[in-house]
N, C-alpha and C positions, 0 to 999 in steps of 0.2 A: 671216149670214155674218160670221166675224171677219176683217178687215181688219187687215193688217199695215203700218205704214209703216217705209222704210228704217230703218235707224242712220242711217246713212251718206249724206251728200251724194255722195260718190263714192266709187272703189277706194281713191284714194289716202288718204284720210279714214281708211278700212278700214285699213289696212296700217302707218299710222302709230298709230292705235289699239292694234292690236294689240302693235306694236314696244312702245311704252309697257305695257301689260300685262305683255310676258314679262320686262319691265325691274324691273315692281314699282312702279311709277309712275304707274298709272292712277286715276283718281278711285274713292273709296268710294265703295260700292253702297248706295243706300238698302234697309234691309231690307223695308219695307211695298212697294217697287216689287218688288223680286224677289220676294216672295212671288203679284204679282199679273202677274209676268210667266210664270212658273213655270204657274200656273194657267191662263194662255192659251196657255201653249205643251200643254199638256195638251187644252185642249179642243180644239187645233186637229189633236195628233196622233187623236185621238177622232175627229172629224170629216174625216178622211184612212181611218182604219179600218174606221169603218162608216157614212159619209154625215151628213146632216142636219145641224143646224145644232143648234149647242152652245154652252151657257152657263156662266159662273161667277160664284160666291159665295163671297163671302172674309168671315168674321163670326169678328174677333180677339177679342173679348169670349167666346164660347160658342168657342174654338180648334174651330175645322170649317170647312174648303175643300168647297166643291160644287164638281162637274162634272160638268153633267147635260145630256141633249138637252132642247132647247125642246122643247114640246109644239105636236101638232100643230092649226092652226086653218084648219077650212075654209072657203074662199073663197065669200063673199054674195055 
């Protein structure tokens, strides 16, 4: 299961974040992070759609994103 942790320690965090963003003032995105947040936002809408638990694989060298369900392993 992917596990999400906040942004945000709080709302107010949130709202000042964002105030900064509409401003044009908010920190640069690392590109290698959005690519692999991008990718877990994908596996998790995946995993909202049709169940199971879902992985990903980000290989910059060969340009290809996987997003694939784990396979299943049964319980000894």
């Amino acid at each position: 299961m992917i596990k999400v942790k906040p942004r945000y320690k709080s709302r107010n965090e949130q709202i000042v974040a964002n105030l900064r963003a509409l401003a044009g003032a908010s920190a640069p995105i690392d590109p290698e992070m959005l690519v692999k947040r991008k990718a877990a936002e994908i596996a998790i809408a995946m995993a909202l759609l049709h169940g199971g638990d879902w992985m990903t694989h980000v290989d910059h060298d060969a340009g290809v994103v996987f997003v694939t369900r784990r396979p299943w392993v049964e319980p000894t």
